[in-house]
TORDOMAR-985016 format. One record per residue: z, x, y of N, C-alpha, C in turn; residue number from 0. Coordinates in Angstrom, 1 decimal, always signed. Layout:
! residues N
NODE  n.up  n.east  n.north  ca.up  ca.east  ca.north  c.up  c.east  c.north  k
NODE  Z  X  Y  Z  X  Y  Z  X  Y  NUM
...
This chain:
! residues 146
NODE  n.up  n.east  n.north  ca.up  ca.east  ca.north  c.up  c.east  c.north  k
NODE  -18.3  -27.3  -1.3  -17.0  -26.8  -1.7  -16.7  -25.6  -0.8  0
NODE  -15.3  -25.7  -0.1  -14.8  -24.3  +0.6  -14.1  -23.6  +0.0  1
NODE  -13.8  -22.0  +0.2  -13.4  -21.6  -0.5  -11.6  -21.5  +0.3  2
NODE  -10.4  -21.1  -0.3  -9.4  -21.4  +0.6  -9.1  -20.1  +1.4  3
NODE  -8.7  -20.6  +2.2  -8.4  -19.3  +3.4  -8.5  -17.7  +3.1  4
NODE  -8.4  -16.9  +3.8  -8.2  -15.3  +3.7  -7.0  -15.3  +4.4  5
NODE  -5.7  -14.3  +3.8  -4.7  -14.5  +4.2  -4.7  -12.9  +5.0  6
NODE  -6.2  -12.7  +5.7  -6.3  -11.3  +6.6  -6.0  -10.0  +6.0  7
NODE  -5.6  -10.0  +4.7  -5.6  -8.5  +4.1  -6.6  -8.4  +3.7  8
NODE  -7.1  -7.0  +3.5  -8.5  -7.3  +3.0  -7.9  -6.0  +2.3  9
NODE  -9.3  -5.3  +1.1  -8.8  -4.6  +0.1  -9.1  -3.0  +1.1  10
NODE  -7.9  -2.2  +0.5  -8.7  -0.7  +1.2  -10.1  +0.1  +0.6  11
NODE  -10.9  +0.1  +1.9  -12.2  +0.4  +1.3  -11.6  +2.0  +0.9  12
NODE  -12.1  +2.4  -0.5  -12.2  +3.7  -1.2  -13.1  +4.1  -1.8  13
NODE  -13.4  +5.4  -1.1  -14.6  +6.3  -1.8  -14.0  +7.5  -2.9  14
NODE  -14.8  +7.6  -3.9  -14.2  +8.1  -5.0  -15.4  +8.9  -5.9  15
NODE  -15.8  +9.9  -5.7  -16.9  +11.0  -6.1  -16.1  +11.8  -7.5  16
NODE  -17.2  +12.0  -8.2  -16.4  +13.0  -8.9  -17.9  +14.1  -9.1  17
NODE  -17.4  +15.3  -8.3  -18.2  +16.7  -7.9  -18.2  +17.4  -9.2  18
NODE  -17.4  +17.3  -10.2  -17.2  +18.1  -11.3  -18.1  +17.4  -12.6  19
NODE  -18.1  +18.3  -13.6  -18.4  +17.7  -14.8  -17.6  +18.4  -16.2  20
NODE  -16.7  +19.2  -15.8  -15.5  +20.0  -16.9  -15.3  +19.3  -17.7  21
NODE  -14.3  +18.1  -16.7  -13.4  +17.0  -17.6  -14.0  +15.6  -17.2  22
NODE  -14.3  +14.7  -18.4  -14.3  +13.3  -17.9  -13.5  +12.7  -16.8  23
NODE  -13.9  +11.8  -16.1  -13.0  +11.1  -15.2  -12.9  +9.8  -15.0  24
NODE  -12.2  +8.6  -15.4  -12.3  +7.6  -15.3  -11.9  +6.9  -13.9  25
NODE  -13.1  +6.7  -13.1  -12.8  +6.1  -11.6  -12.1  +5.1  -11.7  26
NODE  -12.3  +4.0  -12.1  -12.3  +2.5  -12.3  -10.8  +2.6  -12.3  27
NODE  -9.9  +3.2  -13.3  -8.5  +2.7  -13.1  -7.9  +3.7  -11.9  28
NODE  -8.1  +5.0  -11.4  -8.0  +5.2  -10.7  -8.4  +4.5  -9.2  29
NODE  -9.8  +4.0  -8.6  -9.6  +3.3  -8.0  -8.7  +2.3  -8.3  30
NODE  -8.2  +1.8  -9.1  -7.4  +0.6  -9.0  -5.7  +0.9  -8.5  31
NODE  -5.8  +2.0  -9.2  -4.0  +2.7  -8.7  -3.7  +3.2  -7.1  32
NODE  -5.5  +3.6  -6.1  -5.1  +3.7  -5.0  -4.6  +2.5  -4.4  33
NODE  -5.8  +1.4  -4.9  -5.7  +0.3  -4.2  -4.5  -0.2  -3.8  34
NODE  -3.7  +0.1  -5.4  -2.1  -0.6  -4.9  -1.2  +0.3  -4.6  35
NODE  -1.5  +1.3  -4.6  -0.6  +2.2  -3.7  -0.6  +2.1  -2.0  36
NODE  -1.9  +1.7  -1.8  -2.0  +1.7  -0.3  -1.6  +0.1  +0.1  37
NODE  -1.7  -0.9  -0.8  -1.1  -2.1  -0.5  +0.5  -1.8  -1.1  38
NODE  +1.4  -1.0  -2.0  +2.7  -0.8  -1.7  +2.9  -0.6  -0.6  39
NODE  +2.1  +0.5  +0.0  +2.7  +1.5  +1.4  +2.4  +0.8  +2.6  40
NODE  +1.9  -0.5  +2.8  +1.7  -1.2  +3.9  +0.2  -0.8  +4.5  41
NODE  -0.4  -0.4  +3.8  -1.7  +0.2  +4.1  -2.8  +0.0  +4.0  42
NODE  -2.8  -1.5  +3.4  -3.9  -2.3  +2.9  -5.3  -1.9  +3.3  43
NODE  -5.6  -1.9  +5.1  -6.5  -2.1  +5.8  -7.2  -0.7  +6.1  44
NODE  -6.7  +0.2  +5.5  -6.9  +1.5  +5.5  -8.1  +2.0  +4.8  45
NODE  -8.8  +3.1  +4.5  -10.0  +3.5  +4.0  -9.1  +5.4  +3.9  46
NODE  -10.0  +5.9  +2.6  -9.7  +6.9  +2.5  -10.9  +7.8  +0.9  47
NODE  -11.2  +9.0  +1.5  -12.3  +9.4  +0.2  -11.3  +10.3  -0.4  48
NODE  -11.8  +10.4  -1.9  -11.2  +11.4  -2.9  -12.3  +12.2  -3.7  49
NODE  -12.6  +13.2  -3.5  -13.3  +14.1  -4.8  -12.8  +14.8  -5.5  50
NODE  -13.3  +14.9  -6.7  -13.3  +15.5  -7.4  -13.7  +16.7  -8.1  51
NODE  -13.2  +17.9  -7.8  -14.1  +18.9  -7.7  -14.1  +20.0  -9.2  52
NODE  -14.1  +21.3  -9.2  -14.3  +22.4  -10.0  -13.3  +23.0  -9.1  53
NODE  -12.6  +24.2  -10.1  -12.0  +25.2  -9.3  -12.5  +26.4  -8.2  54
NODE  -13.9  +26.4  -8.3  -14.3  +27.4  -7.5  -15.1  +26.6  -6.6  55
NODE  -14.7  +25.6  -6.6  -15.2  +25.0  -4.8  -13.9  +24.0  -4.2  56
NODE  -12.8  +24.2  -4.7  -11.5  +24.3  -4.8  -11.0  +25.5  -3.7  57
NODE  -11.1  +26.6  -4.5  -10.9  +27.9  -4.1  -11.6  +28.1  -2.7  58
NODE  -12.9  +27.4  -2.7  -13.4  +28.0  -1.6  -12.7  +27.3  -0.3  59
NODE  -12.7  +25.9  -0.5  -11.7  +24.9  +0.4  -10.5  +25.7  +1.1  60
NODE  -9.5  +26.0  +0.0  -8.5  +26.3  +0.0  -8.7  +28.0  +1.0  61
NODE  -9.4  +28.5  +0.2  -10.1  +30.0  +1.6  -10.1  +29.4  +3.0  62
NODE  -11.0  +28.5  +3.4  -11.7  +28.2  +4.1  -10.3  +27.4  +5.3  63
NODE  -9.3  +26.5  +4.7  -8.7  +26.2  +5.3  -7.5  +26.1  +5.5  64
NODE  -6.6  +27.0  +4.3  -5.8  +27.3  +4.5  -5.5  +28.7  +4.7  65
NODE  -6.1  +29.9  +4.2  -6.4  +30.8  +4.1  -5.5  +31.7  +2.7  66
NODE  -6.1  +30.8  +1.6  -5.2  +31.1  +0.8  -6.8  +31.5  -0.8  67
NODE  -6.8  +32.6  -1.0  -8.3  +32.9  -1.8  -8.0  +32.6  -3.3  68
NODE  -7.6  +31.6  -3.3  -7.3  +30.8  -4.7  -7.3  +29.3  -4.8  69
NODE  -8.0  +29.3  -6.1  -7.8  +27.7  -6.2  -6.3  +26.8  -6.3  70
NODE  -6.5  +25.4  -5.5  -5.0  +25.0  -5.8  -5.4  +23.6  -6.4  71
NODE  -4.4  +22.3  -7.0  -4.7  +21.4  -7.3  -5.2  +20.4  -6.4  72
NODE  -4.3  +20.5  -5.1  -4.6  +19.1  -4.4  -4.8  +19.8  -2.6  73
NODE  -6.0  +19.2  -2.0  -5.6  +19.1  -0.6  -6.1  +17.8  -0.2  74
NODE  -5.4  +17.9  +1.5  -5.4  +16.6  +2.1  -5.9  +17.0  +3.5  75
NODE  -6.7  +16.3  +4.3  -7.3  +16.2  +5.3  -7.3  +15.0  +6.2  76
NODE  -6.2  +14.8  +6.9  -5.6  +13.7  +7.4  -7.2  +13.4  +8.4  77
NODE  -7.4  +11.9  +8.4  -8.1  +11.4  +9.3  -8.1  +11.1  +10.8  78
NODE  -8.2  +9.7  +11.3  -7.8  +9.2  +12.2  -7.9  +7.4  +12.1  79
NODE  -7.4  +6.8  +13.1  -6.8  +5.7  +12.8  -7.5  +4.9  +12.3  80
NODE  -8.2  +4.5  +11.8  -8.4  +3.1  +10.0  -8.5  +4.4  +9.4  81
NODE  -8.7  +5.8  +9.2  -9.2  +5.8  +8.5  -8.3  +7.2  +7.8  82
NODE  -7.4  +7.0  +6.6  -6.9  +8.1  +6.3  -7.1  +9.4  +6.3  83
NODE  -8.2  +9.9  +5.5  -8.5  +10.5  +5.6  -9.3  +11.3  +4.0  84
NODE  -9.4  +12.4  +3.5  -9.8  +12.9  +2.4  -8.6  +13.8  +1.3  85
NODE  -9.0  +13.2  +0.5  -8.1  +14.0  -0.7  -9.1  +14.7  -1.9  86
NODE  -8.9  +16.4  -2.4  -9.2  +17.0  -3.0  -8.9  +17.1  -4.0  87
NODE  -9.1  +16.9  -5.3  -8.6  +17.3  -6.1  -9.4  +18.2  -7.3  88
NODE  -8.7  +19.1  -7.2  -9.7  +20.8  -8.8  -8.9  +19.4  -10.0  89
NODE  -9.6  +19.1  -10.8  -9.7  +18.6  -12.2  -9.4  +19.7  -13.0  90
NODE  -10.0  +21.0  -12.9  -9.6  +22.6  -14.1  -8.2  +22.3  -13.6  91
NODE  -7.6  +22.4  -12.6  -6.4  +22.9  -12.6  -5.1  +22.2  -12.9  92
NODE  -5.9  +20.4  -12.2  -4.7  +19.9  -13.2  -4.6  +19.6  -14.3  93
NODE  -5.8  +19.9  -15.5  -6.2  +19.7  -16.6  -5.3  +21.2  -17.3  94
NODE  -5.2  +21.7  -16.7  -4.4  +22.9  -17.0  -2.4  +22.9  -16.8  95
NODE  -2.7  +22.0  -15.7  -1.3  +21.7  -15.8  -0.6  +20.8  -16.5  96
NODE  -1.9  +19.7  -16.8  -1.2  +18.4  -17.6  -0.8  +19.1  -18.8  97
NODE  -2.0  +20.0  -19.8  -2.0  +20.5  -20.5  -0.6  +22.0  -21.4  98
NODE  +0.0  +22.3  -20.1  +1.2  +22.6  -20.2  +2.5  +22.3  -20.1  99
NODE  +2.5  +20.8  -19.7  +3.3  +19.8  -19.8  +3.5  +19.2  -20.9  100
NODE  +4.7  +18.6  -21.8  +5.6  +18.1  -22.4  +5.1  +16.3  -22.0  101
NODE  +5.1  +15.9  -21.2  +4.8  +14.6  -20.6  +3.9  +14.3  -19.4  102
NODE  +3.0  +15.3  -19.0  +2.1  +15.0  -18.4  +0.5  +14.5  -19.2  103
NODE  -0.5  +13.3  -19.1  -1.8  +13.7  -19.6  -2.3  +14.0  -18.3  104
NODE  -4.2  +14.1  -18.5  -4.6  +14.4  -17.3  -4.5  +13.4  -16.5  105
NODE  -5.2  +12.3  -17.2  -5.0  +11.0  -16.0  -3.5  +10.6  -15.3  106
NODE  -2.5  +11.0  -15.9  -1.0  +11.0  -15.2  -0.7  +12.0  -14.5  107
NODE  -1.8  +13.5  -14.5  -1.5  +14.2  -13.4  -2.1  +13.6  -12.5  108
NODE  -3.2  +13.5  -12.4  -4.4  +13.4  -11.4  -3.9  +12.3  -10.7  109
NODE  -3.2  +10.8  -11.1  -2.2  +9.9  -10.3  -1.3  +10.4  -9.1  110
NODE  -0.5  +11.5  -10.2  +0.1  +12.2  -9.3  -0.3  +13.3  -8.4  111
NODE  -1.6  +13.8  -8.0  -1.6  +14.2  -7.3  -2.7  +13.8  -6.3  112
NODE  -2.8  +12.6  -6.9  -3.5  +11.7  -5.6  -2.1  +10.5  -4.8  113
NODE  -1.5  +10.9  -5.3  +0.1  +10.0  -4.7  +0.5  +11.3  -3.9  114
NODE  +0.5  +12.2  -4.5  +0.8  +13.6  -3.4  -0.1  +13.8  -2.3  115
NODE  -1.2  +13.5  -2.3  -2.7  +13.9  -1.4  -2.3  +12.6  -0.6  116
NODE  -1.7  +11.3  -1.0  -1.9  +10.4  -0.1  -0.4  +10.4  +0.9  117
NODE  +0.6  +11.2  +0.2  +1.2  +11.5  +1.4  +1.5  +12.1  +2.4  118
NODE  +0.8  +13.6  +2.4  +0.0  +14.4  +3.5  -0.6  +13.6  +4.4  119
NODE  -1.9  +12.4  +3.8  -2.8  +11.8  +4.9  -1.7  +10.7  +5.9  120
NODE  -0.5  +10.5  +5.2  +0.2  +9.6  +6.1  +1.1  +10.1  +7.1  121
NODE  +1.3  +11.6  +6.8  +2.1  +12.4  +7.6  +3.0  +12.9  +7.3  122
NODE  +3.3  +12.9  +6.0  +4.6  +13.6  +5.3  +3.8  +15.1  +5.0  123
NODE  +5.3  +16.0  +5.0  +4.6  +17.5  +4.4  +6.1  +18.0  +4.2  124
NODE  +6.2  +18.3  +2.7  +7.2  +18.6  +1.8  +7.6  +20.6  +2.2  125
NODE  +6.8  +20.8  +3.4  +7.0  +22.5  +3.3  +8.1  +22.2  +5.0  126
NODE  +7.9  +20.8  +5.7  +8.7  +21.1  +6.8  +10.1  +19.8  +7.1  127
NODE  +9.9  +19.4  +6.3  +10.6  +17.6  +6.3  +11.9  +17.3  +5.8  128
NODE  +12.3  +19.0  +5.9  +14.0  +18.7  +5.1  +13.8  +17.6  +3.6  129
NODE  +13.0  +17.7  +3.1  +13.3  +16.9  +1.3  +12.6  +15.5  +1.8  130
NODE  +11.8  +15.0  +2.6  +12.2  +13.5  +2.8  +10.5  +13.5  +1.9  131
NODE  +9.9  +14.3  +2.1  +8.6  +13.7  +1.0  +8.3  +13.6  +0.1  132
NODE  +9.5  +14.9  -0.7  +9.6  +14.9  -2.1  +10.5  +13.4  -2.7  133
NODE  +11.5  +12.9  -1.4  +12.4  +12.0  -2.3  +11.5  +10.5  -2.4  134
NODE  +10.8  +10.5  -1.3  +9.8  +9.6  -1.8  +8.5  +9.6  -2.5  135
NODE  +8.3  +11.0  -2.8  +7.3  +11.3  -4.0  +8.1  +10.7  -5.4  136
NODE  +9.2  +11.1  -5.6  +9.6  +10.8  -6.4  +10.3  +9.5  -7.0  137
NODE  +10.5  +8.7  -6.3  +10.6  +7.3  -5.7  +9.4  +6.6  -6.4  138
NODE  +8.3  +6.7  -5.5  +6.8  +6.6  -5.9  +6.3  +6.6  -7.5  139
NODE  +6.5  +7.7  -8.2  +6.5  +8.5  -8.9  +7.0  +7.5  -10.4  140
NODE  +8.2  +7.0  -10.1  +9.0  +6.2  -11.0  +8.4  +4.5  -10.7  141
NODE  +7.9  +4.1  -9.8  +7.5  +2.9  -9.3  +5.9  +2.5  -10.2  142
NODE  +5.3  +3.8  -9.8  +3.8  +3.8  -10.5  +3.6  +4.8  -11.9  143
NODE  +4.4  +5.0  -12.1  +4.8  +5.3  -13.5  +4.0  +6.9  -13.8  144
NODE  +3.7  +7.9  -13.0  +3.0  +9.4  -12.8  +3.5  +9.9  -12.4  145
């Protein structure tokens, strides 16, 4: 018996660590929410890692490469071609944010700021783009429901 064709997409290979142990983290649906975000965005064939970190190796990141001596929620570290690149995410801090939110949980921040981390690696940056990455963060945002 054959099996029927490959229609040439193949799934995006994703690495997905979790450095922390604060907050639980459920990989499994998360990997599943990159997967189809990078097959919404045309990005199927792509590869990209995400950790998961603590605030104080957060902080240290955020020293080290932005030059900022504080921890933040999300960074991004654009790759090169198959390969997006890395997304950071402090779990304290968005657990802190979800947690002062009215309609955020953690896992509906942490979506969102891995939908934010993934559009840094594509080349959007919301500090120089005249609005164009927040309107499709937000776009996003209502599509994938975080």
């Amino acid at each position: 018996m054959s099996l029927p064709a490959q229609n040439n997409l193949r799934e995006p290979e994703l690495l997905v660590l979790n450095k922390q142990r604060i907050h639980p983290i459920r990989t499994t649906p998360l990997r599943h929410f990159l997967s189809e975000l990078l097959i919404h965005q045309g990005k199927s064939s792509a590869s990209l890692s995400v950790v998961f970190i603590d605030d104080r190796a957060m902080q240290t990141y955020n020293r080290k490469y932005r030059g900022y001596d504080k921890p933040t929620d999300v960074l991004s570290f654009r790759g090169d071609e198959g390969y997006l690149g890395d997304i950071l995410i402090s779990v304290e801090t968005a657990f802190r944010q979800s947690s002062r939110s009215s309609t955020l949980t953690l896992d509906s921040n942490i979506r969102r700021l891995l939908l934010h981390g993934f559009l840094h690696l594509s080349g959007y940056d919301h500090e120089t783009d005249n609005g164009e990455m927040r309107a499709i963060e937000r776009r996003l945002r209502r599509t994938f429901k975080c």
